[in-house]
C-alpha positions in Angstrom: -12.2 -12.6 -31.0 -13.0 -9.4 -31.9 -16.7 -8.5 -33.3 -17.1 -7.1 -36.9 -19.3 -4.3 -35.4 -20.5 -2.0 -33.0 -23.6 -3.1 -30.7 -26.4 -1.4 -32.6 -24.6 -1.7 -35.7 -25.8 -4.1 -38.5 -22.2 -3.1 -40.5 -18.5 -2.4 -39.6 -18.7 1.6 -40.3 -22.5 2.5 -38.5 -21.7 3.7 -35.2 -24.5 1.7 -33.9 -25.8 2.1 -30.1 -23.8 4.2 -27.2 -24.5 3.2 -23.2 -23.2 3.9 -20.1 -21.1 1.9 -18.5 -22.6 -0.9 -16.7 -25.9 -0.3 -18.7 -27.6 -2.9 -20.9 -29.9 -0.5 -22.4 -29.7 2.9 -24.8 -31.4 6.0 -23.1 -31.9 9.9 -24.3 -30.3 11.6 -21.5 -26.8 10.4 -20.0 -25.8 12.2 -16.4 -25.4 11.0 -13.1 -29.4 11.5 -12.3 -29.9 9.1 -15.2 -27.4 6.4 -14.5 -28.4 3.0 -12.8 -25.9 2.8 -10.2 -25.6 6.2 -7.9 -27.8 8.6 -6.0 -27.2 12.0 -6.5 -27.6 15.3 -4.7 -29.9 18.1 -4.9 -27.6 19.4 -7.9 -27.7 16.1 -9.9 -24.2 15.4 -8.7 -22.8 11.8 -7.5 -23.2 11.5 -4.1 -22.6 7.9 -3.7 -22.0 4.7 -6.0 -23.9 2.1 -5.6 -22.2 -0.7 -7.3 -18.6 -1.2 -9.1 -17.4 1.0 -6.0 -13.2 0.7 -4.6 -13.2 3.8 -2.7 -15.3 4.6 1.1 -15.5 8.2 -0.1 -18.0 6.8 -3.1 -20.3 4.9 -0.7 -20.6 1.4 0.2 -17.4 -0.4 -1.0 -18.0 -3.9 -2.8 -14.8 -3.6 -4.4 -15.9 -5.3 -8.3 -13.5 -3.8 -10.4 -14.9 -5.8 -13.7 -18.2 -5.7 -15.0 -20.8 -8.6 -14.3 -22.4 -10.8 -16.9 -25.5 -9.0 -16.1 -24.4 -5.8 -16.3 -22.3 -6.2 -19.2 -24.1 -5.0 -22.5 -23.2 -7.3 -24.9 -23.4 -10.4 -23.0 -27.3 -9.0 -22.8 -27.2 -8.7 -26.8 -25.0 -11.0 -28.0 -25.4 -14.1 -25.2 -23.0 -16.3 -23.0 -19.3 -15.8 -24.3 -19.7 -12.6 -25.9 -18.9 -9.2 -23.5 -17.0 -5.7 -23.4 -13.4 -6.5 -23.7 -11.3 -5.6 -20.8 -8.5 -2.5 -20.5 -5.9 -5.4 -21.4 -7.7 -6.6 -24.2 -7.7 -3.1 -25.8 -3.5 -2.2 -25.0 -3.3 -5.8 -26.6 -5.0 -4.5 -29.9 -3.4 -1.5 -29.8 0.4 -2.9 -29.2 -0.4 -5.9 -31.6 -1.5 -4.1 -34.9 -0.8 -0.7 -36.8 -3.6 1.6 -36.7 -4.1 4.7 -39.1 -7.1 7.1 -39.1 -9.3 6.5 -43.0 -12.6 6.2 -44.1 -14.5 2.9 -44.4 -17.5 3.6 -47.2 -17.2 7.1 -46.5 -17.3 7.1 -42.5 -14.3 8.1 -40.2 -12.4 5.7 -38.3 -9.5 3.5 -37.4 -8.4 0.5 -38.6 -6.6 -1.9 -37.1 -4.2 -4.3 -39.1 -2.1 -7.4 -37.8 1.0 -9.0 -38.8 -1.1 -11.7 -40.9 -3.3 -8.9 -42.7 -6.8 -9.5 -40.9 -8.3 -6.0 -39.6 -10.6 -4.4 -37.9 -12.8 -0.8 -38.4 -13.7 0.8 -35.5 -16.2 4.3 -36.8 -15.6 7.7 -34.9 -18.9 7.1 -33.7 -18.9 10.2 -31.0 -20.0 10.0 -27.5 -23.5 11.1 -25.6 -23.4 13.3 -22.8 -26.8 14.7 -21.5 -28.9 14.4 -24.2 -26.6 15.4 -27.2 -24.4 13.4 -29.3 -20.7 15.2 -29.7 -17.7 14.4 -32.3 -19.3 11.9 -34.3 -17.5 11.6 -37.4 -14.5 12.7 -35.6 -13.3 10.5 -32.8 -14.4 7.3 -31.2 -14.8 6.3 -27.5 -14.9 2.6 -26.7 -15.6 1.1 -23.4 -13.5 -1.3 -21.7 -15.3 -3.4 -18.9 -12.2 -2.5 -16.4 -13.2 0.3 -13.7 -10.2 2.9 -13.1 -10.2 1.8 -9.4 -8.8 5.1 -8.0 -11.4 7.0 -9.1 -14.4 4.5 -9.3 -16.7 7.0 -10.6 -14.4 6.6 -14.1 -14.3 3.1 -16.3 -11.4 3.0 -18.7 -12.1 3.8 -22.5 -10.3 4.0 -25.5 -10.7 6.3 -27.7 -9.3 8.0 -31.0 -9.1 11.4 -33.6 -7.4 11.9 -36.7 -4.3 12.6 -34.6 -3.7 9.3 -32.5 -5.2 7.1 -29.9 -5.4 6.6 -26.1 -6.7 4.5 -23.2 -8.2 7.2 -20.8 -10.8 6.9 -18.7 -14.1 8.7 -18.7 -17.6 9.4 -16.3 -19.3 6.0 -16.1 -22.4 8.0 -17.1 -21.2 8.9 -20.3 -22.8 7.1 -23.8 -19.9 5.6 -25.3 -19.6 2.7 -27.7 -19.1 -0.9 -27.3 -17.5 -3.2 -29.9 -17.8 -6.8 -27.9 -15.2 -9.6 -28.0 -15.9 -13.1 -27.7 -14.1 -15.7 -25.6 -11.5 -18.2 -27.7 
């Protein structure tokens, strides 16, 4: 189900590519004047969402709480079948396997082991926010294709350190990873 690597990644440790959520392509600069779906404000602030949107306070409500086909990166790289998995899919790897935090040809990551030994490295590939890349090496965010629908301007992620690992949510804007699952 589960790729052997990042998108971008041509092995299981390289970090490979990081997008926005909702974005099919890479880009240098990730902030809300930058991403595909808001308008923003004099400041470079959201002032309105204009898709993947629960709330009226966000702008014109559609109410998608999942990302499309076409907007879901590794359906655009990978094909039919193949896409972001959702925040489910993600609590399901992390309640079905052990995880500990180790090295995989000398990068950082986690990896994932289930009941009948098969596993899975995920790098500590970082994340991008403006035009810099921060804590590569030292933790790993992952998108989910769920939105967090009470704050649509968030997407569920998970993400790891050294110490432990999460689902959170994070800016849709942000440059995170994607490690793609594909349909049984």
């Amino acid at each position: 189900m589960w790729a052997k690597w990042n998108l971008g990644a041509t092995s299981p440790e390289e970090s490979g590519d990081h997008y926005a959520w909702g974005e099919t392509t890479t880009k240098s600069i990730y902030k809300w004047s930058t991403y595909k779906y808001c308008t923003v404000d004099a400041e470079g602030d959201v002032e309105t969402l204009t898709k993947y949107n629960t709330k009226e306070s966000w702008g014109t409500v559609d109410n998608l709480t999942t990302l499309q086909a076409s907007d879901d990166v590794a359906t655009a790289k990978l094909g039919n079948g193949a896409r972001i998995p959702t925040k489910a899919e993600w609590e399901e790897l992390i309640n079905n396997t052990t995880a500990e935090w180790t090295t995989q040809n000398g990068k950082y990551g986690r990896k994932f082991t289930a009941a009948n030994g098969n596993s899975l490295f995920l790098p500590a590939a970082g994340l991008r926010w403006g035009g810099e890349l921060y804590d590569a090496g030292e933790s790993g965010l992952y998108w989910s294709s769920s939105l967090r629908a009470v704050t649509p301007g968030n997407a569920w992620d998970f993400r790891f350190y050294s110490g432990g690992q999460v689902m959170l949510n994070n800016l849709r804007y942000y440059g995170q990873s994607v490690r793609a699952v594909r349909q049984n």
